[in-house]
Every structure is written in structure tokens, then in C-alpha cells.
N, C-alpha and C positions, 0 to 999 in steps of 0.2 A: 092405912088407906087414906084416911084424912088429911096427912099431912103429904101427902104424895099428890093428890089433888092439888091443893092450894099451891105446893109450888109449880106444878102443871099450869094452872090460872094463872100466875104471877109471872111465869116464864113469856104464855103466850100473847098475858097484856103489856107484856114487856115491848115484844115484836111487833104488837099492834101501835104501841106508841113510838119506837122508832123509825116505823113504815109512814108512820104519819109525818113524823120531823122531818123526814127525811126529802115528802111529797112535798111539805109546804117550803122547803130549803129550795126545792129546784123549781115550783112557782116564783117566789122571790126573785131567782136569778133568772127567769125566763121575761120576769116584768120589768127589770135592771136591762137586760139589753136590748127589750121594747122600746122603754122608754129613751134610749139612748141612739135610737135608729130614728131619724123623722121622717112620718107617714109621707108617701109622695104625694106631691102636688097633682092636683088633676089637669089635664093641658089645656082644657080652655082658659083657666087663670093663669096657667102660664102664659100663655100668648096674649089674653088681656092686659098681664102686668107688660111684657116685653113691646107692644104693639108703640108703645111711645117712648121716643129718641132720650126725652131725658134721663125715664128710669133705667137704660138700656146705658148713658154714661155713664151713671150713677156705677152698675156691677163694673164695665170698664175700666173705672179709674178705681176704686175700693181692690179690683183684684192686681191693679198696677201699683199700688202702693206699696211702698217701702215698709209701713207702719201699720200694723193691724185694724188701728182706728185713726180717722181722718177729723178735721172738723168739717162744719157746716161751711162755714166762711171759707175755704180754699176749696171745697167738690161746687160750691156755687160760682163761684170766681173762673174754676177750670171750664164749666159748661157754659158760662154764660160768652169764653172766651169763644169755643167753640161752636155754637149758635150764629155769635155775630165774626163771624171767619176775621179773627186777631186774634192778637196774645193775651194772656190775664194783662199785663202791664198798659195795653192799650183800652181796656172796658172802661164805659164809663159807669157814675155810679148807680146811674139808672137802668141800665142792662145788668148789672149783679142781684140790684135788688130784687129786678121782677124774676130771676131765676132761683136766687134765695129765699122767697115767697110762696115761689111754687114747690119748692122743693120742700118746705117746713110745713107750711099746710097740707099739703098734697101727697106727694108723690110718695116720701119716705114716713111718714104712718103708713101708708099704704104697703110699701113694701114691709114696714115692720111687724105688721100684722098676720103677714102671710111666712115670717120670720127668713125673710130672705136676709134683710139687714136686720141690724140691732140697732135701733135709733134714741137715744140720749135725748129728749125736750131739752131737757133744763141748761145742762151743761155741751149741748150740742155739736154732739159726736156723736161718728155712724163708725160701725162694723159689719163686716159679713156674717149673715145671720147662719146656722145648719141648716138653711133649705137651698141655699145660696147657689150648690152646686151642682141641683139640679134642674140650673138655668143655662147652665156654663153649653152645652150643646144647641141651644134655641138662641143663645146671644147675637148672631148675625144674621137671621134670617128679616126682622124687620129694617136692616141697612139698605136689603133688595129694590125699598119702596123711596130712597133717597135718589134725586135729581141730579144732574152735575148742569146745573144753570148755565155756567162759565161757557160750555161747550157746544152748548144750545145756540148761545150768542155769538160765540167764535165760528160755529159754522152759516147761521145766520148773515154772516160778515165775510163769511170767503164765499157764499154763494150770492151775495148781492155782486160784489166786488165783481164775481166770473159773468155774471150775464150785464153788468152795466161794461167791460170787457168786450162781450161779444156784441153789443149795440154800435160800440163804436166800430167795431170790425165789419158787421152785414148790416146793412140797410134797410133790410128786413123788419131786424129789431129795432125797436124806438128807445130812447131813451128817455120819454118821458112817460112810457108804459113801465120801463123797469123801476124807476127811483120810488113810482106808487106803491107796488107790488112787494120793494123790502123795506118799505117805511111798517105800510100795515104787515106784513111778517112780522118784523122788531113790537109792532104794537101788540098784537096780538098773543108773541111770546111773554112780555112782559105784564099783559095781564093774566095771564095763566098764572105766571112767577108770584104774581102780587098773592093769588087766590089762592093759590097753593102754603105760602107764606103765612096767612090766616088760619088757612085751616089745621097748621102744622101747631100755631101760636094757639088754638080749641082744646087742641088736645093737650096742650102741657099741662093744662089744668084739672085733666079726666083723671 
């Protein structure tokens, strides 16, 4: 009877300790594909991170790239060409710097933190970080809040044109009413452009 017991005990703490291995085996692999899923972002930081055009190049050009990792010096060279509407070949070197500036200080700790990118101090290079893609559906909604300056002036310029046009044609109209009228328009626009410009140049550094 004795021995009939004990292997009864031996048997059932047998199954207690493979029911155990067996719990903590699939914990393990429950915390292995945890850790391998990144938590999502919450959408006010993402639309805080997206809200400014340079970090918004920045996933642009990283996801245009040929090469996993990019340096500093060409993602600042490509925005700062960008900004100042030219080529990289045309920057000078003081529009690379302050976008190179901003971009080292600023903007990519910032994304790296939030491991959108993977950003390199030392040896300075960036990659797409695992959170990176889910930004990839919010990427173009702060484009909405971009200007087309050019158009503003071009129409600016055919609507002077049409009524300094109809001055000479009806007598009505003066021609020294209309010259005032799209000089301050033109002034007007262009300080909007100017102000707008500023406060574009606040935020690179947020």
C-alpha cells in the first residue's frame, strides 16, 4: 500500500510540475510577441509629432530612401533644399546649417524617443524606427495647412492687370483708384507671407 501511494505522489507531482513548465513556456512566448508588437502611439502625439513640415520630411524622405539608413548631412541638405524652394546643389551654407541644427537638437531626439526613427548622435544616422508605421496614414494631413504663395501673387497680378484693363476702357473707373488698390493688395499679401514665414521658422524648432 506504501508503495502504491508514493508512486501515486510521484506520478501526480509529476503532472503538477509539467503543468507548471508548461504555463510558464507559454507566458515566455506570450511576452516574446509582446514585446515584439510596439504599444501604439496615442494620436495627440502623433499629430503633435506630424504638426511640423520638417518632421513630416524627415518620415518622407527615410521612407523614399533606397537605403535603410540615411545620414544627417543629406536628410538636412534635402529639407533645407526644400524650404528654400531650390535644389540641394543650389543651398547655401547657411540654410543647411540652420536645418541641420534643427534637426540634431530638435526634432530627431524627438522622434527618437518616441522610436519613430532611430537616430545615431555620434555617428549620425537615422533609420525608421517600429513605430514609424504608424504614422504612414497621418503623413499628409498636416500638407492641408501649406500655402501656394506663388498663386496668391499670380492671381494678385491678373486681377490688377483686369481692372487697371477696365479703367482704361470705362471712364468710370480711374486709374488712379485702381494702381492704390493693388499696390496695398500686393502689400498686404506679402506681409501675411512674411508672418506666415515666421511663424512656419517657430515651429521648426518645437
Amino acid at each position: 500500500m506504501s508503495a502504491t501511494r508514493d508512486e501515486s505522489t510521484q506520478t501526480e507531482g509529476g503532472s503538477v510540475g509539467d503543468t507548471n513548465e508548461t504555463t510558464e513556456s507559454a507566458q515566455q512566448e506570450g511576452a516574446e510577441v509582446t514585446a515584439d508588437e510596439p504599444a501604439p502611439l496615442p494620436v495627440d502625439r502623433v499629430f503633435e509629432l506630424l504638426k511640423n513640415q520638417r518632421r513630416r520630411e524627415v518620415l518622407r524622405y527615410l521612407e523614399a530612401a533606397d537605403d535603410e539608413t540615411v545620414s544627417l548631412s543629406d536628410l538636412a541638405e534635402h529639407i533645407a533644399a526644400i524650404e528654400n524652394d531650390t535644389t540641394v546643389q543650389a543651398i547655401s551654407s547657411s540654410e543647411r546649417k540652420r536645418v541641420y541644427v534643427g534637426l540634431y537638437q530638435c526634432h530627431l531626439p524627438k522622434m527618437d524617443d518616441m522610436n519613430v526613427v532611430a537616430f545615431d548622435q555620434n555617428r549620425g544616422t537615422i533609420s525608421l524606427g517600429p513605430n514609424a508605421d504608424q504614422l504612414e496614414e497621418f503623413l499628409d494631413i498636416g500638407d492641408d495647412e501649406d500655402r501656394p504663395w506663388p498663386r496668391y501673387y499670380a492671381g494678385l497680378a491678373a486681377g490688377g492687370t483686369a481692372l487697371y484693363g477696365l479703367a482704361l476702357i470705362v471712364p468710370a473707373v480711374s486709374v488712379g483708384v485702381v494702381v492704390p488698390v493693388v499696390l496695398v493688395a500686393f502689400g498686404c499679401c506679402a506681409i501675411v507671407n512674411e508672418y506666415v514665414d515666421r511663424q512656419t521658422d517657430e515651429q521648426s524648432t518645437v
